[in-house]
ROKEDREN-135999 format. One record per atom (N, C-alpha, C, CB): residue number from 1; residue in three letters; x, y, z. Coordinates in steps of 0.05 Angstrom, whole numbers, plus 5000, padded with zeros to 4 digits. Glycine has a CB too. Example, Ala and Ser with C-alpha at 12.3 -4.5 7.8 and 13.67 -1.06 7.14 Angstrom:
BEGIN
   num   residuo     c1     c2     c3
     1       ALA   5264   4886   5156
     1       ALA   5246   4910   5156
     1       ALA   5264   4934   5156
     1       ALA   5226   4911   5181
     2       SER   5257   4955   5142
     2       SER   5273   4979   5143
     2       SER   5258   5001   5157
     2       SER   5282   4988   5114
END
This chain:
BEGIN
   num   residuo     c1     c2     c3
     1       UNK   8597   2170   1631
     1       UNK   8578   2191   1633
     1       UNK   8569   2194   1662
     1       UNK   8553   2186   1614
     2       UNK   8567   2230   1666
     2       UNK   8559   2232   1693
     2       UNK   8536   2219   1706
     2       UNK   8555   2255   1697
     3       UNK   8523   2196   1731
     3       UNK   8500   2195   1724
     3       UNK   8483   2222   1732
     3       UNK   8490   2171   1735
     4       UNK   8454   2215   1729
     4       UNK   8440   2237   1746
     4       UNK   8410   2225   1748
     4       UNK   8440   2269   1731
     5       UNK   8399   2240   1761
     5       UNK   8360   2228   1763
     5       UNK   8348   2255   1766
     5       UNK   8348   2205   1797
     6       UNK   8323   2258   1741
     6       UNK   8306   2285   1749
     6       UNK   8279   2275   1739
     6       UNK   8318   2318   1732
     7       UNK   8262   2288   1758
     7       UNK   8242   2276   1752
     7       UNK   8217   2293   1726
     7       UNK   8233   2270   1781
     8       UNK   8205   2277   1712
     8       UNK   8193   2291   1695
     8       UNK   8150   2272   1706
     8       UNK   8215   2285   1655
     9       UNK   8139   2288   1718
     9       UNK   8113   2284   1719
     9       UNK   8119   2257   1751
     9       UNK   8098   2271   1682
    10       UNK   8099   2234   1731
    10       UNK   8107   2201   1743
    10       UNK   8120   2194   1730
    10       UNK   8090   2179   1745
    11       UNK   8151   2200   1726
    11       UNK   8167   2190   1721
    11       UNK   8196   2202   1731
    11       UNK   8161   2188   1699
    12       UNK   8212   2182   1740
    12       UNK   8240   2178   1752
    12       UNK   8257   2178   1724
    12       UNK   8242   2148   1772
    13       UNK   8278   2192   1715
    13       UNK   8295   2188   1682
    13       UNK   8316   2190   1699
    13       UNK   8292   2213   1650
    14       UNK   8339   2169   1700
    14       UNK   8362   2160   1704
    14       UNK   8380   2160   1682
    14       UNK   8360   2138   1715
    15       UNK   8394   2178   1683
    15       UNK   8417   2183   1667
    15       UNK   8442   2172   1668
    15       UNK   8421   2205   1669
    16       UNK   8455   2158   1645
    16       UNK   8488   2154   1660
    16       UNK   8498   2132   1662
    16       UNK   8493   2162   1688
    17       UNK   8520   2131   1678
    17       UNK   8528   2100   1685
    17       UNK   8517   2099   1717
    17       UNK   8566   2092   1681
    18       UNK   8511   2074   1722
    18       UNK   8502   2077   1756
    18       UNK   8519   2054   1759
    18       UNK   8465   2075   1769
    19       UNK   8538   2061   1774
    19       UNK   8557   2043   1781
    19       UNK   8573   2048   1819
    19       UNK   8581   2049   1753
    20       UNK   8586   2032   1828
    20       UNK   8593   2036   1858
    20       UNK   8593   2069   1859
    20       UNK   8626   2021   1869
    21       UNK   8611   2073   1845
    21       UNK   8615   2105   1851
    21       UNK   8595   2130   1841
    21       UNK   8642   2112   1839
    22       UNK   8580   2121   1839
    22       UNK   8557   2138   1833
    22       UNK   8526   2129   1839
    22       UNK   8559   2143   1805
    23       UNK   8526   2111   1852
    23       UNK   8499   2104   1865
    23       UNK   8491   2112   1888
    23       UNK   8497   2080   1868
    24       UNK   8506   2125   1905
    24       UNK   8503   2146   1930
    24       UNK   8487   2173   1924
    24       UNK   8533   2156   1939
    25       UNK   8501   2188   1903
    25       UNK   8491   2206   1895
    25       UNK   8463   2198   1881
    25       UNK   8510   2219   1881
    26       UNK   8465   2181   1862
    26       UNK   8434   2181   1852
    26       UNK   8413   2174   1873
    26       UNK   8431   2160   1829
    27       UNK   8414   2164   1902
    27       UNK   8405   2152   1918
    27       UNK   8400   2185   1931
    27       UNK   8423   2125   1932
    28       UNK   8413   2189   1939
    28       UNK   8412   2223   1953
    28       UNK   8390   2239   1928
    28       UNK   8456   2243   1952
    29       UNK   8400   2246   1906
    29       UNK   8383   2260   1888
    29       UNK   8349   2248   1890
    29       UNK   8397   2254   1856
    30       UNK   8351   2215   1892
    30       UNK   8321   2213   1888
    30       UNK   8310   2220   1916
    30       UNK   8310   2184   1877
    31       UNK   8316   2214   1933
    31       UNK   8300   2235   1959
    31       UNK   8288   2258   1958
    31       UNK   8314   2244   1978
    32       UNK   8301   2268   1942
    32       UNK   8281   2298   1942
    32       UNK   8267   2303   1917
    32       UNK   8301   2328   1946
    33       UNK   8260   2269   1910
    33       UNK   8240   2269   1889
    33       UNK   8211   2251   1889
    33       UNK   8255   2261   1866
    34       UNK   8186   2271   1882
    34       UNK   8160   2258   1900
    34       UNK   8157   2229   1880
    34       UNK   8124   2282   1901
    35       UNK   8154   2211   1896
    35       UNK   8139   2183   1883
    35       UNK   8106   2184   1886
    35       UNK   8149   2154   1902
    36       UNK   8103   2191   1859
    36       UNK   8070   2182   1854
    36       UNK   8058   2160   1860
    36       UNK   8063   2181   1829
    37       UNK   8036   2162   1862
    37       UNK   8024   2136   1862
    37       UNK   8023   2113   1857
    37       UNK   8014   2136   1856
    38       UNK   8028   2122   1826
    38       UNK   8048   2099   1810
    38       UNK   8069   2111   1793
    38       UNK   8031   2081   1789
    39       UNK   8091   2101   1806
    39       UNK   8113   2110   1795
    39       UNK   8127   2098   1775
    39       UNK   8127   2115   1811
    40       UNK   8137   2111   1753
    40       UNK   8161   2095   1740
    40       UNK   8184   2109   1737
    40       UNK   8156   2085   1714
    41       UNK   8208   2086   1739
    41       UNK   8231   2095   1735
    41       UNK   8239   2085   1711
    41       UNK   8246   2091   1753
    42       UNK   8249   2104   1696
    42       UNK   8261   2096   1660
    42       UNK   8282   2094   1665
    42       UNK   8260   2118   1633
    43       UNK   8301   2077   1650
    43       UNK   8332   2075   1659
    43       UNK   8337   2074   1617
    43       UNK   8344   2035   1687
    44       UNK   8324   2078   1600
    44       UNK   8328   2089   1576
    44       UNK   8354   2104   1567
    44       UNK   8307   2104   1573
    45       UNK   8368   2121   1581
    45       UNK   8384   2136   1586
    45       UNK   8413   2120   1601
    45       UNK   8369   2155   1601
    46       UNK   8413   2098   1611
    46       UNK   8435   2092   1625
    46       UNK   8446   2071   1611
    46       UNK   8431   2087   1652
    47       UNK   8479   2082   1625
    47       UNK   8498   2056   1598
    47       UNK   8498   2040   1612
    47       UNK   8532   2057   1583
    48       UNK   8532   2036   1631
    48       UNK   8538   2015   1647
    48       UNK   8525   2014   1669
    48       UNK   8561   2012   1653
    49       UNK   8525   1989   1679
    49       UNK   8513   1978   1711
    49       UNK   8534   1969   1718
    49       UNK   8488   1955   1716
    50       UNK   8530   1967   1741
    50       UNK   8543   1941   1770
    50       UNK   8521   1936   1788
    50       UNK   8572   1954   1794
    51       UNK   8527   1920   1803
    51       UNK   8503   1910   1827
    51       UNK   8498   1929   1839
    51       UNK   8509   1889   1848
    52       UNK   8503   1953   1848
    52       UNK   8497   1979   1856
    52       UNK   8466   1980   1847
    52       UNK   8516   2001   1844
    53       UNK   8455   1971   1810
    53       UNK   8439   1989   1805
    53       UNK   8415   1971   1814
    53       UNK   8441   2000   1777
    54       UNK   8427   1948   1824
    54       UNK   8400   1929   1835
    54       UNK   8401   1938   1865
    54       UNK   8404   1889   1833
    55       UNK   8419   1950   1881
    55       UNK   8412   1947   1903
    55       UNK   8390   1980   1899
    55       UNK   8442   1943   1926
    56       UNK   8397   2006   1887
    56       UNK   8386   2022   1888
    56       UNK   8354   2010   1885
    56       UNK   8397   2039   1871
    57       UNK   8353   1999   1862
    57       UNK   8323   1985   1854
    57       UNK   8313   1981   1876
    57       UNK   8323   1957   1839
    58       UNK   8329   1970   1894
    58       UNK   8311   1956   1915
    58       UNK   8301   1974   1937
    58       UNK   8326   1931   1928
    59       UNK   8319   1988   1937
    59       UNK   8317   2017   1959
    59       UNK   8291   2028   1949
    59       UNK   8347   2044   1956
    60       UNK   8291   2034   1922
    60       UNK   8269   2050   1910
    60       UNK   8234   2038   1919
    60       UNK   8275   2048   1874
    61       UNK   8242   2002   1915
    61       UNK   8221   1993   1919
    61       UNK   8209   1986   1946
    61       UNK   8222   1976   1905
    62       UNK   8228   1993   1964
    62       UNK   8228   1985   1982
    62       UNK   8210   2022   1998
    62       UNK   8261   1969   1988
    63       UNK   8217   2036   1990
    63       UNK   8209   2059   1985
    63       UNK   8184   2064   1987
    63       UNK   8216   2066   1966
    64       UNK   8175   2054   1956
    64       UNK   8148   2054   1946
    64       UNK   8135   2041   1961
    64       UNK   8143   2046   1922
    65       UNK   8136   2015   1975
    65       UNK   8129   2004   1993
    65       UNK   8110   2014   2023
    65       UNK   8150   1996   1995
    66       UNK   8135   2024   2032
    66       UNK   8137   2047   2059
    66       UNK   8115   2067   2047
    66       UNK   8174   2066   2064
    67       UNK   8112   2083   2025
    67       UNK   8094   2098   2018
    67       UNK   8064   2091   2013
    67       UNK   8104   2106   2000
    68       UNK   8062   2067   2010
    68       UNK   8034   2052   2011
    68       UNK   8037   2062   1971
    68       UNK   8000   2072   2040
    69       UNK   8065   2056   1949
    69       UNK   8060   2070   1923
    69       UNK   8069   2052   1906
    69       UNK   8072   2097   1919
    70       UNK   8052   2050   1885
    70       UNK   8070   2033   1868
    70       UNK   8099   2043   1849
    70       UNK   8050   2022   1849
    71       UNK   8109   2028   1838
    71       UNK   8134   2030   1821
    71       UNK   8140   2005   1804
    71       UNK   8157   2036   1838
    72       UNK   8148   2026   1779
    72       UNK   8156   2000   1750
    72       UNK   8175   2009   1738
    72       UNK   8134   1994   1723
    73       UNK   8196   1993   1739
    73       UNK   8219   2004   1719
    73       UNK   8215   1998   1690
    73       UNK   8246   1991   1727
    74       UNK   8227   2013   1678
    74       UNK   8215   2005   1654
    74       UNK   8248   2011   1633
    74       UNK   8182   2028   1648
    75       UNK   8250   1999   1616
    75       UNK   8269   2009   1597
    75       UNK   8301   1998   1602
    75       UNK   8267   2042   1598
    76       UNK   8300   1979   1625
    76       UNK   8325   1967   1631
    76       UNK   8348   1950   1608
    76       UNK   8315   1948   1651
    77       UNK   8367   1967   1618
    77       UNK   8388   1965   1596
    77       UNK   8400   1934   1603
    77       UNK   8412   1992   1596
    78       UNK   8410   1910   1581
    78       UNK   8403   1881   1581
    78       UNK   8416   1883   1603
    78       UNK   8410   1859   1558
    79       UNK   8449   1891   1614
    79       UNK   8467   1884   1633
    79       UNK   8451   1896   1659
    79       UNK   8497   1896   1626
    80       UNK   8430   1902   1665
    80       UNK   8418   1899   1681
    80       UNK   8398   1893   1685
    80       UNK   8420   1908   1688
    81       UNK   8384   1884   1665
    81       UNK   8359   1855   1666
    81       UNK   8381   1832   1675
    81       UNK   8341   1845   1628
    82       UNK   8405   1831   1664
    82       UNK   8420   1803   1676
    82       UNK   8423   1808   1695
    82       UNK   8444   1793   1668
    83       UNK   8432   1821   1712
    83       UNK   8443   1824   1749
    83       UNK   8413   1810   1752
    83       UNK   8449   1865   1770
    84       UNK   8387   1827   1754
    84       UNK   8364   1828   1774
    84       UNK   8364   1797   1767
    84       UNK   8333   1849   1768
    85       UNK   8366   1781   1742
    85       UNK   8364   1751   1744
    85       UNK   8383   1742   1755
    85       UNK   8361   1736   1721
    86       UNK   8407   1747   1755
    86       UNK   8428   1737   1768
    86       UNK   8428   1731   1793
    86       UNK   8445   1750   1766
    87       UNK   8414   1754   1808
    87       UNK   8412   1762   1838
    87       UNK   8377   1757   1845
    87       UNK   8424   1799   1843
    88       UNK   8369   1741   1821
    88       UNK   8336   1731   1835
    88       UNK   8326   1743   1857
    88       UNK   8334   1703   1846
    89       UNK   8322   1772   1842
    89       UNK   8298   1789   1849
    89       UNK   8279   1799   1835
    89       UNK   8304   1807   1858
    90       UNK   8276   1785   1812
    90       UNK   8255   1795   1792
    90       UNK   8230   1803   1811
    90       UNK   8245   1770   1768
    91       UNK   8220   1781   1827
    91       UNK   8201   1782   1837
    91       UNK   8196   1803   1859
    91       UNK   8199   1760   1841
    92       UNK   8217   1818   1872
    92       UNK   8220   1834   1886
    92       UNK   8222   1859   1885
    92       UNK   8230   1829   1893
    93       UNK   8221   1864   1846
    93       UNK   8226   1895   1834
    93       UNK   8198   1898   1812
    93       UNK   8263   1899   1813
    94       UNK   8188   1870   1813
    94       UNK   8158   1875   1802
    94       UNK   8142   1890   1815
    94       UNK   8142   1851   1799
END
C-alpha cells in the first residue's frame, strides 16, 4: 500500500507501508504539515515497517523538539513497537 500522511486537527494519520522506499516522501509530506502543541501521530493505518519508520520517528521528534512542541505516537503497529525496542529508543520517542 501506497504510504501517505494528512493531517486531520492535532493529529498526524500515516497511511501505508513506511518502508526505505517510501520514507522520503512521507518525511517531505510532513513538512508542510503544522505540529500543534501537542501533537499526535496515529500510525493505526500502517502495515509494514523497516527501520526507516524509527528513524522518521525520530526526525519528527526531534522536530517537535526544535518547535518548543510536544508529540505522541500512538497506535503503533507490534513490528514497530519491536524496532523502537530493538534500537532502544523508547525513551527518545516518549
Amino acid at each position: 500500500m501506497m504510504a501517505s500522511i494528512a493531517q486531520n486537527e492535532n493529529h498526524w494519520v500515516v497511511k501505508g507501508d513506511i518502508l526505505m522506499d517510501s520514507a522520503n516522501s512521507l518525511l517531505l509530506g510532513s513538512k508542510n504539515l503544522n505540529l500543534a502543541d501537542v501533537a499526535v501521530i496515529d500510525f493505526t493505518h500502517v502495515g509494514e515497517v523497516d527501520t526507516s519508520a524509527v528513524s522518521l520517528m525520530l526526525v519528527w521528534k526531534r522536530r517537535a523538539v526544535a518547535e518548543n512542541k510536544q508529540i505522541r505516537f500512538e497506535n503503533m503497529p507490534k513490528g514497530l513497537s519491536s524496532l523502537v525496542a530493538l534500537y532502544d529508543v523508547t525513551a527518545l520517542i516518549s
